[in-house]
FINU-448557 format. One record per atom (N, C-alpha, C): atom name; residue number from 1; residue in one letter; y, x, z. Coordinates in nm, 2 decimals. Atoms other than C-alpha are relative to their C-alpha. Layout:
N
{CA NUM A {Y X Z}};
...
REM end
This chain:
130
{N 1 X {0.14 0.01 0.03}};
{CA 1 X {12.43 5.48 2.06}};
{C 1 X {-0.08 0.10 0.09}};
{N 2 X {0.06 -0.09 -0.08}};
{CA 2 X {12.14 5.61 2.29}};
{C 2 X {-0.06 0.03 -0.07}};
{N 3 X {0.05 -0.05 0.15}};
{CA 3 X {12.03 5.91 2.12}};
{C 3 X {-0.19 0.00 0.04}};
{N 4 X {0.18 0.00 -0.08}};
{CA 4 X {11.62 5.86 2.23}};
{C 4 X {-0.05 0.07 -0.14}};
{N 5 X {0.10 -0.06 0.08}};
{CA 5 X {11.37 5.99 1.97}};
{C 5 X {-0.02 -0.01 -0.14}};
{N 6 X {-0.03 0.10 0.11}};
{CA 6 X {11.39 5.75 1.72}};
{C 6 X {0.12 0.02 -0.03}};
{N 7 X {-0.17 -0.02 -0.01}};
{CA 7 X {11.80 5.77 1.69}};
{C 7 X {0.01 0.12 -0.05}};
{N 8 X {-0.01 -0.14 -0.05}};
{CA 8 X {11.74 6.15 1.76}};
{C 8 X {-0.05 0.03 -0.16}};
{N 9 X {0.10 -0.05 0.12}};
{CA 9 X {11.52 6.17 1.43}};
{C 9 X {0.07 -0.08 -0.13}};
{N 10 X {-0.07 0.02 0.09}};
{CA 10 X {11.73 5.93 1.21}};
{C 10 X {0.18 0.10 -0.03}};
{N 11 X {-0.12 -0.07 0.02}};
{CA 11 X {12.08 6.12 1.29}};
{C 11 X {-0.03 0.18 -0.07}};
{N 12 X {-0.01 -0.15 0.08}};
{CA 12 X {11.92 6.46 1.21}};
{C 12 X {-0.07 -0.02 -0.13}};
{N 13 X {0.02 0.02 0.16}};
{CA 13 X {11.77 6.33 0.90}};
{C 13 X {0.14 -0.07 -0.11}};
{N 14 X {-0.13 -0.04 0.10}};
{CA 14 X {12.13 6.26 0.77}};
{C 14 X {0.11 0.10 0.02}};
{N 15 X {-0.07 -0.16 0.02}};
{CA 15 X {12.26 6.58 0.88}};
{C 15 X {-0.04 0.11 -0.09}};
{N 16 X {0.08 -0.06 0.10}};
{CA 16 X {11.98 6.73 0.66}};
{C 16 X {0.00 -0.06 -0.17}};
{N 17 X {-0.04 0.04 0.12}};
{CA 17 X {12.06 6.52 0.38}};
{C 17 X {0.13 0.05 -0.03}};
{N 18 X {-0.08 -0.07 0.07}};
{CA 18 X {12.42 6.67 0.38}};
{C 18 X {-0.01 0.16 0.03}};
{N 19 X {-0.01 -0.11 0.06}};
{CA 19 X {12.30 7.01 0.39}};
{C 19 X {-0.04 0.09 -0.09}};
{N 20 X {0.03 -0.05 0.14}};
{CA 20 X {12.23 7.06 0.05}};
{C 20 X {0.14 0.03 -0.06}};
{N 21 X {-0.13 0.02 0.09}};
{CA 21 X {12.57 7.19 -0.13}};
{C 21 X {0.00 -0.12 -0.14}};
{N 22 X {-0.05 0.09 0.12}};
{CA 22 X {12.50 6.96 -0.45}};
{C 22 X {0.05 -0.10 0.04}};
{N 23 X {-0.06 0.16 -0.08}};
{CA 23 X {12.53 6.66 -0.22}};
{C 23 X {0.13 -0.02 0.05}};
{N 24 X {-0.10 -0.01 -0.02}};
{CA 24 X {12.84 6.77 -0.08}};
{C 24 X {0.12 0.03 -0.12}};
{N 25 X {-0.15 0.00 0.14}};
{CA 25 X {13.03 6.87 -0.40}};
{C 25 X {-0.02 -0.15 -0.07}};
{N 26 X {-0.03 0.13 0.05}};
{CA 26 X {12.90 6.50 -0.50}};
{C 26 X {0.06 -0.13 0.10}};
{N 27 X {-0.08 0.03 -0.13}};
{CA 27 X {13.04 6.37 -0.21}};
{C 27 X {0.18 -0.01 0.01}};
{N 28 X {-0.11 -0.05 0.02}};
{CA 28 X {13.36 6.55 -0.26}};
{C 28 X {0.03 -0.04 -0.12}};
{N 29 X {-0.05 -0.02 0.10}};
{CA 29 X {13.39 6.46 -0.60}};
{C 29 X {0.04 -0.19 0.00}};
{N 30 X {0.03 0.10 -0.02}};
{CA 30 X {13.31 6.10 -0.49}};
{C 30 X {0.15 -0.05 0.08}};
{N 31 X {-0.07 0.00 -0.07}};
{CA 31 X {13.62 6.11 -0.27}};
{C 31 X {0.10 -0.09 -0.03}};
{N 32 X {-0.09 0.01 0.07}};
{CA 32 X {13.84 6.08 -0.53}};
{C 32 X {0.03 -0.20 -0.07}};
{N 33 X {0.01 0.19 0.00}};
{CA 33 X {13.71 5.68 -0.59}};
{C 33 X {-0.19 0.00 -0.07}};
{N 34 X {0.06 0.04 0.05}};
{CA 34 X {13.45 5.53 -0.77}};
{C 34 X {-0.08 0.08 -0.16}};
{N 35 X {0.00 -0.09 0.11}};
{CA 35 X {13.25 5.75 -1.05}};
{C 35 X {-0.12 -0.07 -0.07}};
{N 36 X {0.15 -0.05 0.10}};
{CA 36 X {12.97 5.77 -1.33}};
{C 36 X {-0.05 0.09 0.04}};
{N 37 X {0.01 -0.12 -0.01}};
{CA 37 X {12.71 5.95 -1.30}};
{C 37 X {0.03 0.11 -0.12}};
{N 38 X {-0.05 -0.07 0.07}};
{CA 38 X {12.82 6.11 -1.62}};
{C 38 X {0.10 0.09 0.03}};
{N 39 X {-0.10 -0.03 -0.02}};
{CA 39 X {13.13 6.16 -1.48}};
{C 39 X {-0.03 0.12 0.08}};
{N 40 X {0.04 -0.08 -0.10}};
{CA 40 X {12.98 6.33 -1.19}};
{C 40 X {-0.05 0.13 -0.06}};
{N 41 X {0.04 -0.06 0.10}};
{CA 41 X {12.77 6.52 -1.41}};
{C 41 X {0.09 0.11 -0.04}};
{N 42 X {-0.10 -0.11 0.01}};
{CA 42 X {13.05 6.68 -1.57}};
{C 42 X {0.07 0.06 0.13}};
{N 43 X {-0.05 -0.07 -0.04}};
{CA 43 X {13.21 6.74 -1.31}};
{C 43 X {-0.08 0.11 0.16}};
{N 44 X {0.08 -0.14 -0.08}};
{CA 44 X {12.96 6.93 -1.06}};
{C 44 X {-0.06 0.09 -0.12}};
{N 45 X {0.02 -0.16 0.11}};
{CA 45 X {12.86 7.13 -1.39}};
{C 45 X {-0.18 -0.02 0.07}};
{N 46 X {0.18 -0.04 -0.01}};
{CA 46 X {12.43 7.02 -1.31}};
{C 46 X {-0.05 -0.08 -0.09}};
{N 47 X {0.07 0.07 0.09}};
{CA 47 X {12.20 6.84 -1.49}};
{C 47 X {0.00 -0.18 0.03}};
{N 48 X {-0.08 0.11 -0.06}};
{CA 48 X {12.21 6.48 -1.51}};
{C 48 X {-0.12 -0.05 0.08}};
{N 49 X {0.13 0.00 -0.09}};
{CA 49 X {11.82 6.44 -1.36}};
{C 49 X {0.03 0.03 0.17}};
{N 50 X {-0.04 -0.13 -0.11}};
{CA 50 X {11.94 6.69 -1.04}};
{C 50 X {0.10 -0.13 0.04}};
{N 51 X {-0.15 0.09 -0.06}};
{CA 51 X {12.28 6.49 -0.98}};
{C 51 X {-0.12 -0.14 0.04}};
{N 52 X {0.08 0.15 -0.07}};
{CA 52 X {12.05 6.13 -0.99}};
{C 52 X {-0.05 0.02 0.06}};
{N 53 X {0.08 0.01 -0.11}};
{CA 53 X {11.82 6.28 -0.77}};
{C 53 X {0.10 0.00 0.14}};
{N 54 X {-0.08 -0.03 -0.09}};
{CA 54 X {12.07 6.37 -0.51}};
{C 54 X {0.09 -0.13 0.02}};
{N 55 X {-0.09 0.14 -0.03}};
{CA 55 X {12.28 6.02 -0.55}};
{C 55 X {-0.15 -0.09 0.06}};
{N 56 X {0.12 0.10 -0.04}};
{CA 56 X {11.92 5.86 -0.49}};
{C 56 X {0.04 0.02 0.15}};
{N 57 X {0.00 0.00 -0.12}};
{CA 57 X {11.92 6.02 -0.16}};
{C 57 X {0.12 -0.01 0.10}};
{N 58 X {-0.11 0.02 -0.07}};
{CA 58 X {12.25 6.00 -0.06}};
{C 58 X {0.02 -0.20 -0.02}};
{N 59 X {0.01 0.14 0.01}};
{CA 59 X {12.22 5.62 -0.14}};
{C 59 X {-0.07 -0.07 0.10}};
{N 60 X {0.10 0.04 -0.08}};
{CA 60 X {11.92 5.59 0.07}};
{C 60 X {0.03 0.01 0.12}};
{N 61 X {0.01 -0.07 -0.15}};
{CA 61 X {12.04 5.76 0.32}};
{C 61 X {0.15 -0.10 0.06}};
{N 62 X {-0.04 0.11 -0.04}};
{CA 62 X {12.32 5.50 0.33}};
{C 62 X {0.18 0.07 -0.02}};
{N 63 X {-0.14 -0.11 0.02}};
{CA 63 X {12.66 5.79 0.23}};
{C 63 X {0.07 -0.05 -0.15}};
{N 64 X {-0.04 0.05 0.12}};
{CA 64 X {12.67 5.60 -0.13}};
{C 64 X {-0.01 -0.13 -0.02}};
{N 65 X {-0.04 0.15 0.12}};
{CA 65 X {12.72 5.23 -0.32}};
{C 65 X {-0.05 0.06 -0.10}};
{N 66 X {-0.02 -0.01 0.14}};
{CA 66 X {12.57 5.21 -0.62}};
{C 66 X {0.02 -0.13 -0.05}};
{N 67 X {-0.02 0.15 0.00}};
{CA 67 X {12.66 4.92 -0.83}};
{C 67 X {-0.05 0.02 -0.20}};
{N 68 X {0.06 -0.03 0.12}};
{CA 68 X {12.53 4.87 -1.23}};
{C 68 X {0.14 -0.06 -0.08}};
{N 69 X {-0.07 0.08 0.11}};
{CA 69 X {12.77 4.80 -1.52}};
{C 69 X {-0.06 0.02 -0.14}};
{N 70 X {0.09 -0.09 0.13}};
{CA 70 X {12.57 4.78 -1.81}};
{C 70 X {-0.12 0.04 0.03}};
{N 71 X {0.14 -0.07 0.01}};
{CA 71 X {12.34 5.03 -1.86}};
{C 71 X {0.10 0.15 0.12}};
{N 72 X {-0.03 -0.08 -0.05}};
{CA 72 X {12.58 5.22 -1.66}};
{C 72 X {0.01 -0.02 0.17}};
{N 73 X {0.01 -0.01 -0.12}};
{CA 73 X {12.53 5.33 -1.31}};
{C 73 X {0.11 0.08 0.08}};
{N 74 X {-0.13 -0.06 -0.03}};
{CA 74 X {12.85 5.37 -1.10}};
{C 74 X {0.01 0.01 0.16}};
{N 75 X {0.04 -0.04 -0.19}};
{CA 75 X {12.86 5.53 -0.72}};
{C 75 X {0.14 0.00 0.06}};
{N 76 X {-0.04 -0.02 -0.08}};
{CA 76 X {13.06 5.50 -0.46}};
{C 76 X {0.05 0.01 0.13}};
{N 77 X {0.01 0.03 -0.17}};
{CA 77 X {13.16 5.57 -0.07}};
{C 77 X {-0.02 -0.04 0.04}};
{N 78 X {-0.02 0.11 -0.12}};
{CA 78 X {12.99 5.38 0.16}};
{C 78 X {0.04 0.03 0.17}};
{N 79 X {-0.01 -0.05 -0.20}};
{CA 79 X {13.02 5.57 0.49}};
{C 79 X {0.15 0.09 -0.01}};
{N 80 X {-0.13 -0.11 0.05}};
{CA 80 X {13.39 5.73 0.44}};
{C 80 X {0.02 0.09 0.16}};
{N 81 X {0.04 -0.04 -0.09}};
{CA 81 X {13.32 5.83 0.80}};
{C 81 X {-0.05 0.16 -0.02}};
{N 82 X {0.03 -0.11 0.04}};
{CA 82 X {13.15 6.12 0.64}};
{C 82 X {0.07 0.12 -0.02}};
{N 83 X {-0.12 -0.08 0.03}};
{CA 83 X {13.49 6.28 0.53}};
{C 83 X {0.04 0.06 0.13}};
{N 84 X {-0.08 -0.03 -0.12}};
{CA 84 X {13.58 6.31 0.91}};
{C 84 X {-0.12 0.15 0.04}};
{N 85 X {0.11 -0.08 -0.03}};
{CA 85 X {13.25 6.53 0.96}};
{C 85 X {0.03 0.12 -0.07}};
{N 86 X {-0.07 -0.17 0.10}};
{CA 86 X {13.33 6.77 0.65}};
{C 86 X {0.11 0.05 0.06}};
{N 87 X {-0.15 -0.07 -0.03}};
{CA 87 X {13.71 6.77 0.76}};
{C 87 X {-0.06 0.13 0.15}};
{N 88 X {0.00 -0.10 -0.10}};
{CA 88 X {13.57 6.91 1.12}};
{C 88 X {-0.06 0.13 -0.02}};
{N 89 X {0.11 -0.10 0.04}};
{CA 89 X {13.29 7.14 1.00}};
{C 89 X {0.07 0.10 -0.09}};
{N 90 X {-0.07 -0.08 0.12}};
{CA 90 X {13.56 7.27 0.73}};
{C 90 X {0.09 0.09 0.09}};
{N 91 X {-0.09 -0.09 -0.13}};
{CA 91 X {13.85 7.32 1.01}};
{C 91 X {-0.04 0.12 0.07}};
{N 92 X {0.03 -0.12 -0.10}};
{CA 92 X {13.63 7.50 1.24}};
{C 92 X {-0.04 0.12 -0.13}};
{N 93 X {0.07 -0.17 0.14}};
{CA 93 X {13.49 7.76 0.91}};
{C 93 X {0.15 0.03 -0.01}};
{N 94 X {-0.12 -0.07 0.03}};
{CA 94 X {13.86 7.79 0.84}};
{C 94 X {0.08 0.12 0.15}};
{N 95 X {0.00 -0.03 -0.10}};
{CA 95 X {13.92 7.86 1.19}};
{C 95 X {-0.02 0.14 0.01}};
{N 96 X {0.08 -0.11 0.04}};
{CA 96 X {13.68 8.10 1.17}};
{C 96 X {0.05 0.14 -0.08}};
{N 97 X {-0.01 -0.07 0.12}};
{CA 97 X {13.76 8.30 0.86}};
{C 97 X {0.15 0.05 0.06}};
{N 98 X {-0.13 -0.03 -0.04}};
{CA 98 X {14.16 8.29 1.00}};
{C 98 X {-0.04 0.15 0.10}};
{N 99 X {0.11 -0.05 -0.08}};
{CA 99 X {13.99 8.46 1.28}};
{C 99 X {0.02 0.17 -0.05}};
{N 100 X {0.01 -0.14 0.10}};
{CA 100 X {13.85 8.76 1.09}};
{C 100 X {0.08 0.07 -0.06}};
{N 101 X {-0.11 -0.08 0.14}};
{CA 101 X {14.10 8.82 0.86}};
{C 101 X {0.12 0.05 0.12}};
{N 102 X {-0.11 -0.07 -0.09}};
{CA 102 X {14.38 8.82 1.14}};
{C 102 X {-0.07 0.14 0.10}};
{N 103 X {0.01 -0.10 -0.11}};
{CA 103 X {14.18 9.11 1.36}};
{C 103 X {-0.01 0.06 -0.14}};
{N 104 X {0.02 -0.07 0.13}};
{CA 104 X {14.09 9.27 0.98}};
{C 104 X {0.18 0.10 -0.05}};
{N 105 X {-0.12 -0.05 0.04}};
{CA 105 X {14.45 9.28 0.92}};
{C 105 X {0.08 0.11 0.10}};
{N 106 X {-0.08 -0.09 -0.09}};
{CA 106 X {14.55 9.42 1.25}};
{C 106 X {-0.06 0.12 0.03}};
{N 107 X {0.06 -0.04 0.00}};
{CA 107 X {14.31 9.64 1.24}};
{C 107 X {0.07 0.13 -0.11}};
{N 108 X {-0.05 -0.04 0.11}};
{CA 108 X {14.45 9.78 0.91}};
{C 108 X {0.12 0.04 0.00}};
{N 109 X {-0.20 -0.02 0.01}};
{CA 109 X {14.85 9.73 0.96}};
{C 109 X {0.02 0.06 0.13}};
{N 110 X {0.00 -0.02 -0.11}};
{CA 110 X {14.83 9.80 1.35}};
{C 110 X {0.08 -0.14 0.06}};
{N 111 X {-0.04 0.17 -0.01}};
{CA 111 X {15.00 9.54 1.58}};
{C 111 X {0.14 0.03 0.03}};
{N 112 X {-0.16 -0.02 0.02}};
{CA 112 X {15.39 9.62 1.50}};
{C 112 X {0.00 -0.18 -0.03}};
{N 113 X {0.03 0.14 0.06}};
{CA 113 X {15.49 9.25 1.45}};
{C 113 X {0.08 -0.02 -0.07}};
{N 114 X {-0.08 0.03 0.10}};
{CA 114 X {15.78 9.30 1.23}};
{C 114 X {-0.14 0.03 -0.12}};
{N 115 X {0.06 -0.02 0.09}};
{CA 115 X {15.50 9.39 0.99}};
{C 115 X {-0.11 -0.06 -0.02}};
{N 116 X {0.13 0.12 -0.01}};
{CA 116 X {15.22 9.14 1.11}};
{C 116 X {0.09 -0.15 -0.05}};
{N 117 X {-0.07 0.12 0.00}};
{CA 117 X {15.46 8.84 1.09}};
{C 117 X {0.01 -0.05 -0.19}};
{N 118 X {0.04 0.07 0.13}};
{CA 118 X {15.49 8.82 0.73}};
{C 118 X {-0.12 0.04 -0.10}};
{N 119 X {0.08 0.00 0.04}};
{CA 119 X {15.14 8.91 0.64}};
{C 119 X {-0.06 -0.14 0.06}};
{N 120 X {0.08 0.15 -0.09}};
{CA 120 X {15.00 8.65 0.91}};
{C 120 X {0.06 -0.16 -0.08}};
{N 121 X {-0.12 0.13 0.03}};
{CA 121 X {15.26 8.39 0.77}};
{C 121 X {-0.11 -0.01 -0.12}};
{N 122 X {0.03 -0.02 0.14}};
{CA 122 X {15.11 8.46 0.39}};
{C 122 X {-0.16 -0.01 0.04}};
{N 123 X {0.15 0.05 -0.04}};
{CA 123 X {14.73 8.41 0.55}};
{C 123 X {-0.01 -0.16 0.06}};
{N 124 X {-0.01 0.18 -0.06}};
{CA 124 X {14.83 8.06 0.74}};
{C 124 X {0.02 -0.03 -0.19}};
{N 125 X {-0.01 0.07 0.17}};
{CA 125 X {14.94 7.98 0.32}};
{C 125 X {-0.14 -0.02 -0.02}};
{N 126 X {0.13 0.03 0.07}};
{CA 126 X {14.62 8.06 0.22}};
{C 126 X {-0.13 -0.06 -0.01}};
{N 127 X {0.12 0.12 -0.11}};
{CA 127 X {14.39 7.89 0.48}};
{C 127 X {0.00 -0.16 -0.02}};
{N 128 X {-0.01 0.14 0.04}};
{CA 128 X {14.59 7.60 0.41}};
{C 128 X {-0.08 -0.10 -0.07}};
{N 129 X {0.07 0.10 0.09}};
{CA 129 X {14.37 7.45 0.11}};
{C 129 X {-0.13 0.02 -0.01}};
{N 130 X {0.14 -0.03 -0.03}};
{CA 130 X {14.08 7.59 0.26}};
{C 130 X {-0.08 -0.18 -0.01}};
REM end
């Protein structure tokens, strides 16, 4: 896609729609398959007003499905595309954070490596479910 002005102004207006964290824990919760917003609801812990507004715009903005059963209104993923964008933006923060903590640590323990080795090991664990 040629990014010209027009392009330039649609792609940054759905980068700004996921930088709200509610959209993204609805997103993430969305991941899982098909939901309620009740369901949703409970499970980001907001209001159910707040959550609808935020599926409006992720709808709009073309990152949701909604579909009606009933009186109930049920969302889910339309752009799964979206997942690959968190995954990178997550990797590199994890990255990051590895990062800090390994000069933090060596900093602390010095850089013996029988004594770095199974701290470092016990930090890759913990980055993992980052």
């Amino acid at each position: 896609m040629q990014l010209n002005d027009a392009n330039a102004t649609l792609v940054a207006d759905r980068f700004r729609t996921l930088g709200e964290p509610m959209r993204l824990r609805l997103l993430q919760a969305l991941r899982q398959g098909e939901r309620s917003v009740g369901d949703l609801v409970e499970e980001v812990g907001a209001g159910q007003a707040n959550v609808s507004k935020h599926l409006q715009l992720l709808h709009r903005m073309g990152f949701v499905q909604r579909r009606k059963e009933g009186t109930t209104a049920l969302y889910r993923i339309a752009d799964p595309n979206v997942f690959k964008l968190c995954d990178l933006v997550c990797g590199g923060m994890r990255d990051e954070l590895e990062d800090e903590k390994v000069c933090a640590i060596i900093e602390k323990h010095g850089a013996d490596p029988a004594k770095l080795i199974p701290i470092l090991q016990e930090v890759q664990h913990e980055y993992r479910y980052l």
